[in-house]
C-alpha positions as YAML, in Angstrom:
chain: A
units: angstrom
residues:
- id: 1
  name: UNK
  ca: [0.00, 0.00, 0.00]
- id: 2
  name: UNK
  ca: [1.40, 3.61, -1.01]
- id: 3
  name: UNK
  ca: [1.66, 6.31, 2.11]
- id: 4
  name: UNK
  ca: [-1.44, 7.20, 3.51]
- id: 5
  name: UNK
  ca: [-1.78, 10.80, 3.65]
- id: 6
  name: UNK
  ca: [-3.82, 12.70, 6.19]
- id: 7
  name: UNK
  ca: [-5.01, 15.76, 5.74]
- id: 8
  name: UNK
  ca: [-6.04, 17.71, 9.03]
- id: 9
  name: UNK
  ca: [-7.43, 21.14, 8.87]
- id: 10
  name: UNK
  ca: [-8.04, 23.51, 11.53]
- id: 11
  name: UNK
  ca: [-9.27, 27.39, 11.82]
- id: 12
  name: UNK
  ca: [-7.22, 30.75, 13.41]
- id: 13
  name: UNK
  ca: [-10.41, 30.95, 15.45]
- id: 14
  name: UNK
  ca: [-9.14, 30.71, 19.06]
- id: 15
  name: UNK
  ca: [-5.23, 28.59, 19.44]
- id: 16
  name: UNK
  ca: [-6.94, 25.53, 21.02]
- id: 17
  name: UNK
  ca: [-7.93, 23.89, 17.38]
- id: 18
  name: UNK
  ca: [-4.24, 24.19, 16.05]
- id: 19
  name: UNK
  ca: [-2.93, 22.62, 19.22]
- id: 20
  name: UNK
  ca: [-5.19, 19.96, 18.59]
- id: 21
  name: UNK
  ca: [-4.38, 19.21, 14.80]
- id: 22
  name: UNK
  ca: [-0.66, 19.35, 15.71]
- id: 23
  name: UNK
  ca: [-0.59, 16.69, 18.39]
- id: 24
  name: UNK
  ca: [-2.71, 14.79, 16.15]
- id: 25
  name: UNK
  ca: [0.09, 15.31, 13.15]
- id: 26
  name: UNK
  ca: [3.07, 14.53, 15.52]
- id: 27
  name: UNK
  ca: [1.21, 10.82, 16.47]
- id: 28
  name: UNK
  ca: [0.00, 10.05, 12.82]
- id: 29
  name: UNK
  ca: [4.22, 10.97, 11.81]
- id: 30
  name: UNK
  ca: [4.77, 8.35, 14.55]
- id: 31
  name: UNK
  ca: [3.53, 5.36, 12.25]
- id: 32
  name: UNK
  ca: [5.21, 3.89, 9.51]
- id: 33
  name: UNK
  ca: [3.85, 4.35, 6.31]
- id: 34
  name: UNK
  ca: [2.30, 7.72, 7.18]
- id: 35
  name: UNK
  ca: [2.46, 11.44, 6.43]
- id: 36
  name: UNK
  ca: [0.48, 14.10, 8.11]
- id: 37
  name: UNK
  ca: [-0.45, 17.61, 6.76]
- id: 38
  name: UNK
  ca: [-1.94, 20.34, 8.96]
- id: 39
  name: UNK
  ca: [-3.65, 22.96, 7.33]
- id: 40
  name: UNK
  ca: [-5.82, 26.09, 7.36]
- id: 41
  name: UNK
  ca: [-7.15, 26.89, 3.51]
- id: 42
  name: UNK
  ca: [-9.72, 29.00, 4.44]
- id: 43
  name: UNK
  ca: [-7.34, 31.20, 6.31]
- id: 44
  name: UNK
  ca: [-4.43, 31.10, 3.02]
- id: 45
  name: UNK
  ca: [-6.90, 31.81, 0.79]
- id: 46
  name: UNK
  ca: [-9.12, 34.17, 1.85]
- id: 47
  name: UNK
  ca: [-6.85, 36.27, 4.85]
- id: 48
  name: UNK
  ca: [-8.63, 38.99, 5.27]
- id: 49
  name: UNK
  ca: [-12.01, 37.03, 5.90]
- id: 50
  name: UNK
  ca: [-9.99, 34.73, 8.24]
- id: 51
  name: UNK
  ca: [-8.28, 38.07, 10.20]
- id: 52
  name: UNK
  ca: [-12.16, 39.77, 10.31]
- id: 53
  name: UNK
  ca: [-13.84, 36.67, 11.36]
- id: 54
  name: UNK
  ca: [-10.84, 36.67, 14.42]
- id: 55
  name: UNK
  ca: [-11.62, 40.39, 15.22]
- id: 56
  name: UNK
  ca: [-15.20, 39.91, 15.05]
- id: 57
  name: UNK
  ca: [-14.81, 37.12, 17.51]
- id: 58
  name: UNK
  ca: [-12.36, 38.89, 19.37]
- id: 59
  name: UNK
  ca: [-14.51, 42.30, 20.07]
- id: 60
  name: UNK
  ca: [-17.96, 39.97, 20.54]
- id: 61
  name: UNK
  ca: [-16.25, 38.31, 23.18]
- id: 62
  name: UNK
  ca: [-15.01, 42.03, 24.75]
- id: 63
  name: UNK
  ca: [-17.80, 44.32, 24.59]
- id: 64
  name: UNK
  ca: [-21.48, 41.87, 24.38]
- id: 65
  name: UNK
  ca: [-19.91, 38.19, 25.31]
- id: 66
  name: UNK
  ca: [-23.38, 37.38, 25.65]
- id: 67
  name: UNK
  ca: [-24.11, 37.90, 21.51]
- id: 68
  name: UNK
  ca: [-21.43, 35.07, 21.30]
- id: 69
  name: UNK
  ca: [-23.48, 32.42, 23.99]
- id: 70
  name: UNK
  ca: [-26.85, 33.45, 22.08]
- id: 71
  name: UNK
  ca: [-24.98, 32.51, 18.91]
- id: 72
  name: UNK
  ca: [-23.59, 29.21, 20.56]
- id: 73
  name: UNK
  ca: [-27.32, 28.62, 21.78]
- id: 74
  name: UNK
  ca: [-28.56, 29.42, 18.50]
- id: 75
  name: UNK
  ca: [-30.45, 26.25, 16.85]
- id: 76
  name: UNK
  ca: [-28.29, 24.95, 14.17]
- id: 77
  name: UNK
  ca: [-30.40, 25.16, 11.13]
- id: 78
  name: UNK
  ca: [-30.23, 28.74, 11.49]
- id: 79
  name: UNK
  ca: [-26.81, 29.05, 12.05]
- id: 80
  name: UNK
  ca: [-26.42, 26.96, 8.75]
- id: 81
  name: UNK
  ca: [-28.57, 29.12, 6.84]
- id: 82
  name: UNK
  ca: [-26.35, 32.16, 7.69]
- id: 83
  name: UNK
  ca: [-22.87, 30.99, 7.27]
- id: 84
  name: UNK
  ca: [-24.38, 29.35, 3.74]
- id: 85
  name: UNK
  ca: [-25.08, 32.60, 3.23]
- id: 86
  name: UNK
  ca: [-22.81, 34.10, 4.74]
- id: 87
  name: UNK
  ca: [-19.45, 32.06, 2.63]
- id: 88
  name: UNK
  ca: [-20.51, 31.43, -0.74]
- id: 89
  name: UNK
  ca: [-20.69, 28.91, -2.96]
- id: 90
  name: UNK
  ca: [-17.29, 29.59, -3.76]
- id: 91
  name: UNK
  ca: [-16.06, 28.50, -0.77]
- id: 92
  name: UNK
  ca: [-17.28, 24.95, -0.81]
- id: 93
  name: UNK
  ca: [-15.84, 24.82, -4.66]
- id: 94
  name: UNK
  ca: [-12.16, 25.85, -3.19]
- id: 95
  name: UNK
  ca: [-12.65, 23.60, -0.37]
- id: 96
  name: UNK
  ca: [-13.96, 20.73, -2.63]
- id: 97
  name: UNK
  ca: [-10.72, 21.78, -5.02]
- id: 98
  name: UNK
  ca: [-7.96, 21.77, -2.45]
- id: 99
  name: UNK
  ca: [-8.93, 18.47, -0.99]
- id: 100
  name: UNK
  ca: [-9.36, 16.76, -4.25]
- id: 101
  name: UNK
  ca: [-6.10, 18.28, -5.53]
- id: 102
  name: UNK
  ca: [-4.37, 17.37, -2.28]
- id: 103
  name: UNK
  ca: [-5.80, 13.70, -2.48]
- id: 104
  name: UNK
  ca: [-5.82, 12.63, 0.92]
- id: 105
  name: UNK
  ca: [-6.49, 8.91, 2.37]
- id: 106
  name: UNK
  ca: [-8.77, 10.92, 5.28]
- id: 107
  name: UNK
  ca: [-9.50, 14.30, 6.44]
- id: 108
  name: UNK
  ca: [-9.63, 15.29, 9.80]
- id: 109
  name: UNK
  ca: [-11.53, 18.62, 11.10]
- id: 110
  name: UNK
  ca: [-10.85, 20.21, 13.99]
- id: 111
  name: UNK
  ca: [-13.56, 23.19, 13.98]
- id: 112
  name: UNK
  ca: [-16.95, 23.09, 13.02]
- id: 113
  name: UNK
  ca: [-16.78, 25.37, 10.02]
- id: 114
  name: UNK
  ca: [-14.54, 23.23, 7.97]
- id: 115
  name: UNK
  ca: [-16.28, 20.11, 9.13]
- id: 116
  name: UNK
  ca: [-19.74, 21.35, 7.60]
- id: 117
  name: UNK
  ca: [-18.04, 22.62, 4.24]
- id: 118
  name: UNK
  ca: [-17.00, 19.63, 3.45]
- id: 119
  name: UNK
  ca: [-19.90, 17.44, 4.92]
- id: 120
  name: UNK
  ca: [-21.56, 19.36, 1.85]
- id: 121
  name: UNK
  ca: [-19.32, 18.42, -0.62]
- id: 122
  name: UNK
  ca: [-18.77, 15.44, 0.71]
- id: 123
  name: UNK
  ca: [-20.39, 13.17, -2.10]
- id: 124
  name: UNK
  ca: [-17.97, 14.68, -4.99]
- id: 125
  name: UNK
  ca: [-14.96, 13.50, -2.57]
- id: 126
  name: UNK
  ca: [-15.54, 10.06, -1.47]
- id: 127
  name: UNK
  ca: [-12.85, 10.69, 1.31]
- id: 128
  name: UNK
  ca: [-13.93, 9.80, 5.13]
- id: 129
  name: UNK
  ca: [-14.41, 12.96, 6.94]
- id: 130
  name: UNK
  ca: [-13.76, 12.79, 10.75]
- id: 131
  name: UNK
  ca: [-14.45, 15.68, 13.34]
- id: 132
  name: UNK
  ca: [-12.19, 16.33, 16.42]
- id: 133
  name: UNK
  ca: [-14.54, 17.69, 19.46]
- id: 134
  name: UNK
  ca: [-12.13, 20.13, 21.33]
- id: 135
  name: UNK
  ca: [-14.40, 21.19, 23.96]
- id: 136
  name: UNK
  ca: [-16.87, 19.10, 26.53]
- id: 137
  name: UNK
  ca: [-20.09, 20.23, 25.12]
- id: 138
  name: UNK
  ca: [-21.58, 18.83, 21.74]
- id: 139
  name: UNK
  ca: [-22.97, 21.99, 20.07]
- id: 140
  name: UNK
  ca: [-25.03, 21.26, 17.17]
- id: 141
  name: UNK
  ca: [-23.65, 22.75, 13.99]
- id: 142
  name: UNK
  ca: [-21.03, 19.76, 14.24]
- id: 143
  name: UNK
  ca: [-23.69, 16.98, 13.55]
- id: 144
  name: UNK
  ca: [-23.87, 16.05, 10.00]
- id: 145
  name: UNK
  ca: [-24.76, 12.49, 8.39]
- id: 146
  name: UNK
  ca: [-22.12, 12.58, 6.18]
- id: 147
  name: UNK
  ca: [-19.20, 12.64, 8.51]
- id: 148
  name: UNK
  ca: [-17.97, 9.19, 8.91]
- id: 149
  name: UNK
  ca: [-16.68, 9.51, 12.79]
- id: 150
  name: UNK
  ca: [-16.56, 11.73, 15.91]
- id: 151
  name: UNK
  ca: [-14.22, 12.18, 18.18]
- id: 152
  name: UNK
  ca: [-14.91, 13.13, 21.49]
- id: 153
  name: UNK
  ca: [-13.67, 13.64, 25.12]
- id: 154
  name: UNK
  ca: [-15.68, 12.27, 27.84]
- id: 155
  name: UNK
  ca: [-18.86, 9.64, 27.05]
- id: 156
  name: UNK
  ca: [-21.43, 12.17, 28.59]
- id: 157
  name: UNK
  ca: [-20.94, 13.67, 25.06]
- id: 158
  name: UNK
  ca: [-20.95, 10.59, 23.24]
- id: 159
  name: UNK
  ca: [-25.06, 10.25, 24.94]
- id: 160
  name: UNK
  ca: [-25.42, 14.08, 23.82]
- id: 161
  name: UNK
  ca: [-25.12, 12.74, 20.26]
- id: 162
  name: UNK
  ca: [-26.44, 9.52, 20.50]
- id: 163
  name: UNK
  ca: [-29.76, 12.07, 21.90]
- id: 164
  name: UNK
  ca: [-29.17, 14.15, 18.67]
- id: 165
  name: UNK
  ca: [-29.13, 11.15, 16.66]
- id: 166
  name: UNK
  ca: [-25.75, 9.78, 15.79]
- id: 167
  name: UNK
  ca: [-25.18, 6.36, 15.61]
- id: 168
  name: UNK
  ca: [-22.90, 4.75, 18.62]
- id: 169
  name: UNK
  ca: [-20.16, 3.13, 15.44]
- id: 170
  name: UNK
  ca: [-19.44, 6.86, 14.40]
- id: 171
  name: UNK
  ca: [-18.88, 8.24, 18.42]
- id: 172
  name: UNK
  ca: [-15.20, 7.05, 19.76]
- id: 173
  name: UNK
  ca: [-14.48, 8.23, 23.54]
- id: 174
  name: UNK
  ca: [-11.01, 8.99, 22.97]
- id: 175
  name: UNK
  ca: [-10.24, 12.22, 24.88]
- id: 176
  name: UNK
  ca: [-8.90, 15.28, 23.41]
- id: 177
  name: UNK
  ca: [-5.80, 15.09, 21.54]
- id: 178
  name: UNK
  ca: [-2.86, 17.15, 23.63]
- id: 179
  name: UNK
  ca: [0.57, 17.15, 22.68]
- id: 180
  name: UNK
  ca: [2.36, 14.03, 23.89]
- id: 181
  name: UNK
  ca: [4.59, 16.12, 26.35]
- id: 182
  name: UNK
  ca: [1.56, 16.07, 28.63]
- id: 183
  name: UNK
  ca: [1.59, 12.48, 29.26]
- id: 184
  name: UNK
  ca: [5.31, 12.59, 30.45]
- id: 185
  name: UNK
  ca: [5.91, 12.92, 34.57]
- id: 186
  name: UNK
  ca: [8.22, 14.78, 36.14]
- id: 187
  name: UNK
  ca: [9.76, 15.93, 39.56]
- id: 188
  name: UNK
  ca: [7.65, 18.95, 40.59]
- id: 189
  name: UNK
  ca: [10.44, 20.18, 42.61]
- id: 190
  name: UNK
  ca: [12.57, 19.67, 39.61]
- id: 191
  name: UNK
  ca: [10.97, 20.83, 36.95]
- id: 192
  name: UNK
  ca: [10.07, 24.34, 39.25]
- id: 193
  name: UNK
  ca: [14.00, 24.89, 39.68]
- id: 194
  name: UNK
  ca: [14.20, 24.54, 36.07]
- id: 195
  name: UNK
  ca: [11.88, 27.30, 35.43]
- id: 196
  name: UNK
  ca: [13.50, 29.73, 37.48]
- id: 197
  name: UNK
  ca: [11.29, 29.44, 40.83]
- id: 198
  name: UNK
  ca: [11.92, 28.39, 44.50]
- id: 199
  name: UNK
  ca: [10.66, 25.24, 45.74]
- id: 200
  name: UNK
  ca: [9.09, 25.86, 49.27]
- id: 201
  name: UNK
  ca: [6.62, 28.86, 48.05]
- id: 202
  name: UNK
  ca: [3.54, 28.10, 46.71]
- id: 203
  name: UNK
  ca: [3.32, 28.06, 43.10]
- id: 204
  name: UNK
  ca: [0.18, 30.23, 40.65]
- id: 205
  name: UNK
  ca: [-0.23, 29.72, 37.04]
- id: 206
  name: UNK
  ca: [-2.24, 32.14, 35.41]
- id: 207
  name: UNK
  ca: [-3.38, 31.47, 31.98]
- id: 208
  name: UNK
  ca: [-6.00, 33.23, 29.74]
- id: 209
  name: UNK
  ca: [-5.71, 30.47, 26.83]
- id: 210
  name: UNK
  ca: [-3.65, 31.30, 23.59]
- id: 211
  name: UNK
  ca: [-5.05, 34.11, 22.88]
- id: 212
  name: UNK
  ca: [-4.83, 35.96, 26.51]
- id: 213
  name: UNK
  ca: [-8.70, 36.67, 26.97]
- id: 214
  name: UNK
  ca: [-10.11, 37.51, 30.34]
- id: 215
  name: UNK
  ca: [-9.35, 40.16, 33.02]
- id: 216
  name: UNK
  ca: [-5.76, 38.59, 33.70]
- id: 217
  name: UNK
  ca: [-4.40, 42.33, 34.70]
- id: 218
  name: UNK
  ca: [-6.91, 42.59, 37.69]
- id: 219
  name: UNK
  ca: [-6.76, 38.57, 38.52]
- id: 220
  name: UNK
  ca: [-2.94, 39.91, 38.68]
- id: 221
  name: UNK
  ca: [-3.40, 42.75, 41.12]
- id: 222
  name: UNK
  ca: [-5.21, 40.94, 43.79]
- id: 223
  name: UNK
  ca: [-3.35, 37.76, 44.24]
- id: 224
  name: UNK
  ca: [0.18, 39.67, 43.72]
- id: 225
  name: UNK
  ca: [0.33, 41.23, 47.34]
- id: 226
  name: UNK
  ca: [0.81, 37.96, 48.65]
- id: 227
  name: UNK
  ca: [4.46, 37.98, 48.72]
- id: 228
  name: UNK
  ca: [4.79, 33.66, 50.54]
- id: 229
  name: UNK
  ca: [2.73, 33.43, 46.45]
- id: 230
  name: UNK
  ca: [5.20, 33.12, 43.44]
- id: 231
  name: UNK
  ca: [3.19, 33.95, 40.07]
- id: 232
  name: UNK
  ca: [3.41, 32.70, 36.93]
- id: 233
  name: UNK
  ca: [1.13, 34.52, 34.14]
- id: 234
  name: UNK
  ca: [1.41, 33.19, 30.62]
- id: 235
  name: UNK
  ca: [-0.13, 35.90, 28.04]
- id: 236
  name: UNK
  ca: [-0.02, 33.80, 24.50]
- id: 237
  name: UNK
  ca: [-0.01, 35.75, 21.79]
- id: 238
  name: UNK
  ca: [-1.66, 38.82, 23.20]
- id: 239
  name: UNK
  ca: [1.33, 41.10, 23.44]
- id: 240
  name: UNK
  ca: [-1.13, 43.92, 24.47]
- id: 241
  name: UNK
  ca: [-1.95, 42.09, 27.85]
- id: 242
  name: UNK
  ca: [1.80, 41.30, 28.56]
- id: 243
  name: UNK
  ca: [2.73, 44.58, 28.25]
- id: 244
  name: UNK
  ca: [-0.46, 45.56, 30.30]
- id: 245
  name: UNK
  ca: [1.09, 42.72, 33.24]
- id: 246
  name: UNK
  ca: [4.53, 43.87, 32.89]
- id: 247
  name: UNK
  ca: [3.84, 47.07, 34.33]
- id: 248
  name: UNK
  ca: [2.17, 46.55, 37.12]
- id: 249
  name: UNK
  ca: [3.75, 43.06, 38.41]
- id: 250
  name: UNK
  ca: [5.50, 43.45, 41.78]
- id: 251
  name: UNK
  ca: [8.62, 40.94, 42.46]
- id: 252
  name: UNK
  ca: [7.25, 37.41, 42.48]
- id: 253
  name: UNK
  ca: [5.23, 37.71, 38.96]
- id: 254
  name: UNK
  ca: [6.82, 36.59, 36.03]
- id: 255
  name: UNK
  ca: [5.49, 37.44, 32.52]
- id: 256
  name: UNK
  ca: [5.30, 35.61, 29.59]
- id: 257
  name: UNK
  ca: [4.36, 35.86, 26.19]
- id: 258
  name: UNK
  ca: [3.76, 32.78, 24.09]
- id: 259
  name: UNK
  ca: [5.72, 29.79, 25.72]
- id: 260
  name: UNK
  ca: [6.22, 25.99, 24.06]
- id: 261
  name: UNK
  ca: [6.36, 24.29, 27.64]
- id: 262
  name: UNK
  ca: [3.19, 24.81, 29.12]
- id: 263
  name: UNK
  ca: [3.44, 20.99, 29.98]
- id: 264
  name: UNK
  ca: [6.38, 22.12, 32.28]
- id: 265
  name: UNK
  ca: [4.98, 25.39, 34.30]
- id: 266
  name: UNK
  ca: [1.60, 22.49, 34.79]
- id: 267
  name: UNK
  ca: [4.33, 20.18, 35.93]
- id: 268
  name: UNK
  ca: [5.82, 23.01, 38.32]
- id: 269
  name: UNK
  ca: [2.09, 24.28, 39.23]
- id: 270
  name: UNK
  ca: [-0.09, 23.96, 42.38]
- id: 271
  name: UNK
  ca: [-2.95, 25.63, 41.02]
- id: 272
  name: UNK
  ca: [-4.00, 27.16, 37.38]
- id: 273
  name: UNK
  ca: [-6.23, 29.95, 37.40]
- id: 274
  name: UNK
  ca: [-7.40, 30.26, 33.73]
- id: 275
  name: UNK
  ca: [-10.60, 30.36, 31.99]
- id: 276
  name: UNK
  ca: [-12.06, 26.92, 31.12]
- id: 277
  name: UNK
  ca: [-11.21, 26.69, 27.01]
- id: 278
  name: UNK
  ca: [-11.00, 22.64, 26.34]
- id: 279
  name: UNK
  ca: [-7.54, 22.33, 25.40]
- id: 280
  name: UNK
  ca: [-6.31, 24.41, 28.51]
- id: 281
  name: UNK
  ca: [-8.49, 21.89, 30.74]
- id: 282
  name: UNK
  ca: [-8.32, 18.97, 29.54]
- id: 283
  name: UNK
  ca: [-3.65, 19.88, 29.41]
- id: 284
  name: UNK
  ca: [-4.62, 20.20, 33.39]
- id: 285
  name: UNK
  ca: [-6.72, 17.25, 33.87]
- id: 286
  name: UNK
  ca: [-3.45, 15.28, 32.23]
- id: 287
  name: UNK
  ca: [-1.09, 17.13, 34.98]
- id: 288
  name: UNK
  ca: [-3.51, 16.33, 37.62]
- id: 289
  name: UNK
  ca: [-3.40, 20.42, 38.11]
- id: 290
  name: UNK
  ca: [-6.14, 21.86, 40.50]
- id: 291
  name: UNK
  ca: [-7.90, 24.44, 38.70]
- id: 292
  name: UNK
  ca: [-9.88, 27.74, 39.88]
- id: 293
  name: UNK
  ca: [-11.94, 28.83, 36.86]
- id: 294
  name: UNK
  ca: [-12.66, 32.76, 36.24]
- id: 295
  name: UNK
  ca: [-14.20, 34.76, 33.02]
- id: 296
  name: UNK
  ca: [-15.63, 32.07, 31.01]
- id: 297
  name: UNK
  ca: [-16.50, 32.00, 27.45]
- id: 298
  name: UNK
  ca: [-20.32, 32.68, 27.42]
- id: 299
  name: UNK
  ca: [-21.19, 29.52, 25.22]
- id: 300
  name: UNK
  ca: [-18.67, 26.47, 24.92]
- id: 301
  name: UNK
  ca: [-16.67, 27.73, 27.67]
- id: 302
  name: UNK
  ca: [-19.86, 27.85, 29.99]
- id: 303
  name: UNK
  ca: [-20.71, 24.40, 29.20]
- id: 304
  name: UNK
  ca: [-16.54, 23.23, 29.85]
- id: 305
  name: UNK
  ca: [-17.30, 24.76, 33.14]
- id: 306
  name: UNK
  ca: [-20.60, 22.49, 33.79]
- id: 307
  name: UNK
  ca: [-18.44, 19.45, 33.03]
- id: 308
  name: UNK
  ca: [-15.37, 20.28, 35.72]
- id: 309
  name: UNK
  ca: [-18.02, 21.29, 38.60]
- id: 310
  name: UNK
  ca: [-20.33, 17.92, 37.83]
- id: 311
  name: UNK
  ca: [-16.68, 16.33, 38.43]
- id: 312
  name: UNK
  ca: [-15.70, 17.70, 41.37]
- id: 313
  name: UNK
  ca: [-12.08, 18.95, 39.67]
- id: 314
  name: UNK
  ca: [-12.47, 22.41, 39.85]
- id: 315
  name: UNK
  ca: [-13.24, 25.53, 41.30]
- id: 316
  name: UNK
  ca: [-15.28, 29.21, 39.93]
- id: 317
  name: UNK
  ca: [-14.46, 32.64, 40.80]
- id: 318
  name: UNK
  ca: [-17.43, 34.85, 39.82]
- id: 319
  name: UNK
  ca: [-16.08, 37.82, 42.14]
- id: 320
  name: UNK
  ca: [-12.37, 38.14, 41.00]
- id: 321
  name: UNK
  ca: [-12.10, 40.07, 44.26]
- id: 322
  name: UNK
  ca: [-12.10, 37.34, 45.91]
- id: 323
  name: UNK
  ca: [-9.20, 34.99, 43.90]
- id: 324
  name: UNK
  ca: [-6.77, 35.85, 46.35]
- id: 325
  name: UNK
  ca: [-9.00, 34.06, 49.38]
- id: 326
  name: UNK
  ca: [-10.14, 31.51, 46.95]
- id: 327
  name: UNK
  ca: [-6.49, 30.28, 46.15]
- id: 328
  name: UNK
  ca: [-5.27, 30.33, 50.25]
- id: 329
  name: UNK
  ca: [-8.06, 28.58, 51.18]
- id: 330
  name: UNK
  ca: [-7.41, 25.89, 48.15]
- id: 331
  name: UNK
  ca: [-3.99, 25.42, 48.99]
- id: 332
  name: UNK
  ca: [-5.12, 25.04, 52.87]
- id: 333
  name: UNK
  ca: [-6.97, 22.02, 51.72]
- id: 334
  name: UNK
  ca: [-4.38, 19.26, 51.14]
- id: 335
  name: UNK
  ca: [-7.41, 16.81, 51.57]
- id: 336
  name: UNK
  ca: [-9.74, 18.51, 48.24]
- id: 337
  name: UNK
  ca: [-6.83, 19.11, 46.63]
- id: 338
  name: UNK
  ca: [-5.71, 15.15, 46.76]
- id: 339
  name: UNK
  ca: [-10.05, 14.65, 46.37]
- id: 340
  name: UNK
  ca: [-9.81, 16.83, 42.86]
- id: 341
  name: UNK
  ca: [-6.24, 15.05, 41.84]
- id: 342
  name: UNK
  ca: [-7.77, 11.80, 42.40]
- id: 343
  name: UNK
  ca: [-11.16, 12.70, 40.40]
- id: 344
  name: UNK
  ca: [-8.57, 13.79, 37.40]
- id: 345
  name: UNK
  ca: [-6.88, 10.14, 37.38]
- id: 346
  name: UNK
  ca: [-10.68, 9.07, 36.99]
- id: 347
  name: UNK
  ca: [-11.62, 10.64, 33.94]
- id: 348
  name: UNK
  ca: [-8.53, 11.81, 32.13]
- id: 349
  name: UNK
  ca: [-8.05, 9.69, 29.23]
- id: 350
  name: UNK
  ca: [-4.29, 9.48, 28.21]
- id: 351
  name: UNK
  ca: [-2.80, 9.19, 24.87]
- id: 352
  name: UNK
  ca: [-5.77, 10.71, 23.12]
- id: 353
  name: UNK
  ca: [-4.19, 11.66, 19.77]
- id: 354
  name: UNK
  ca: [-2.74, 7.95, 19.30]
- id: 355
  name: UNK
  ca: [-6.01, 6.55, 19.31]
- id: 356
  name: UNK
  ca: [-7.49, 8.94, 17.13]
- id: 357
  name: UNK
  ca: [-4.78, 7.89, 14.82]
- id: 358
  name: UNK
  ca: [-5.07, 4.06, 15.28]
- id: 359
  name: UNK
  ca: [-8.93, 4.56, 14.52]
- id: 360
  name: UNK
  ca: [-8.55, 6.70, 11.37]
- id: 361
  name: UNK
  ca: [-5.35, 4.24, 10.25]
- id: 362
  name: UNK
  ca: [-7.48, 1.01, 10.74]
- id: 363
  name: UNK
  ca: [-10.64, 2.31, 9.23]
- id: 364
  name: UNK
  ca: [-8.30, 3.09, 5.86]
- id: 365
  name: UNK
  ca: [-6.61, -0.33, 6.31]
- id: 366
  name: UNK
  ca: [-10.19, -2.05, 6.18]
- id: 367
  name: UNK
  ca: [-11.70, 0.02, 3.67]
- id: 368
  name: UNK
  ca: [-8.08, -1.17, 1.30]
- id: 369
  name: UNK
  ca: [-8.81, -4.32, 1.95]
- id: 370
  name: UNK
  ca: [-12.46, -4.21, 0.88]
- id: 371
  name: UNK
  ca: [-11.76, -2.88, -2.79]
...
């Protein structure tokens, strides 16, 4: 059999998708016999409709974040209709066009917009489409009949969609693909050192996902007058907000921009204070990191949040006022904190992108076989 080829696309909406199609590329380049390509037409084609659908999402979420949870909320025929209108039948022609000319053994979606493109051209490709579910709420505009297999993290979800009527042989429980550096323990202690922080002080990592959303600069300000606290605040890729941070940080916050070793400052962490975004959680779930959730995402976010309390594995600040209190009187409680560590081992699922892999590899092994 000639290399199977994978194509795996993702959208600049949010880092969390990218994260996912990369892990998933680094475990498919694991296997013999196997090349991976991760991709993002829609954004090399049309860039300025990729960088206004990011601002757009960027300023909903900053000035009415409750336009973007009626819009998650929104009943998914209607959100069809208007991103059908909305994209063009020109769209679905390049899409159709770039996969074809690409000629791919499987395609793998990691956001809902490319997954619904191509479950409407789906009958001119005759290519398995699979969809990656990177959060821990099934929202409706992923469902289509024509995608051959869903991925998802916990099996709560995988009774959503049985409830919104797919089958149980397209669902697999497999967790959501992290990079592989999550799975990998280390010394605490160690690891802490390595990063450039004492070992017998208490340990914060702030985190506002990759794209630095939420009020990080005031979660900042009250927890930083606790001098026995050393701070960790990781900004992504807003360089805005790490300016912001920069100025006002006293001596035990350190500031950082976009970082490749998240799995080590989880490793060096005693608790993450971060908004609830499903690659962030489900990276702290793997580390067995107790989290204290602030500023969700009104929408997917919301509904990540609903899955971590139902749990038992972490904690909400509504008044931000209050972090500082909230965090003492975590860390004051070995006995929840081994509780929400031992919940974690539970339900994490390890190796997540692997089995995605083995699925998609066996299913194109069969289907060989069959011709």
């Amino acid at each position: 059999m000639d290399k199977i080829k994978i194509l795996i696309l993702y959208e600049d909406i949010g880092t969390g998708h990218k994260r996912t199609a990369m892990a998933l590329k680094k475990a498919f380049e694991k296997m013999d016999g196997v090349e991976a390509f991760v991709e993002n037409p829609l954004g090399e084609k049309f860039p300025s409709l990729s960088y206004l659908t990011t601002r757009i999402y960027l300023k909903t979420l900053k000035l009415t974040p409750e336009l973007w949870g009626y819009l998650y909320e929104m009943e998914r025929d209607k959100i069809e209709r208007r991103i059908n209108k909305l994209i063009g039948i020109s769209v679905y022609t390049f899409i159709k066009d770039y996969v074809l000319n690409l000629k791919p053994d499987a395609v793998i979606c990691t956001h809902p917009f490319s997954c619904s493109i191509l479950s409407h051209v789906k009958r001119d490709l005759n290519i398995p489409i699979y969809a990656i579910l990177t959060d821990y709420d099934v929202h409706a505009y992923w469902i289509h009949h024509q995608i051959d297999g869903y991925f998802v993290g916990s099996s709560e979800m995988k009774n959503q969609m049985n409830l919104m009527g797919v089958s149980d042989d397209k669902i697999y429980v497999t967790g959501i693909p992290i990079d592989e550096e999550f799975y990998v323990k280390k010394d605490k202690f160690e690891v802490r050192q390595k990063l450039g922080f004492v070992v017998d002080k208490p340990f914060i990592l702030v985190m506002g996902g990759g794209l630095g959303l939420g009020n990080i600069k005031k979660a900042v300000n009250v927890i930083q007058s606790h001098k026995d606290l050393q701070i960790a605040v990781i900004c992504g890729l807003n360089k805005n907000l790490k300016a912001k941070i920069e100025e006002i940080a006293d001596d035990n916050v350190s500031v950082y921009g976009h970082v490749d070793n998240v799995h080590e400052f989880m490793e060096a962490a005693d608790v993450l204070v971060t908004k609830s975004g499903g690659l962030t959680v489900t990276e702290a779930i793997t580390k067995k990191l107790p989290m204290i959730i602030f500023d969700p995402i009104p929408g997917q976010e919301e509904r990540n949040l609903e899955f971590l309390l139902k749990k038992r594995i972490a904690l909400r600040i509504k008044d931000i006022e209050k972090l500082d209190k909230k965090i003492l009187d975590l860390l004051s409680d070995r006995k929840k904190i081994d509780e929400m560590k031992e919940r974690m081992e539970e339900i994490g699922i390890y190796n997540s992108a692997d089995k995605v892999c083995s699925v998609v590899i066996n299913h194109i092994k069969n289907d060989a076989l069959k011709v």
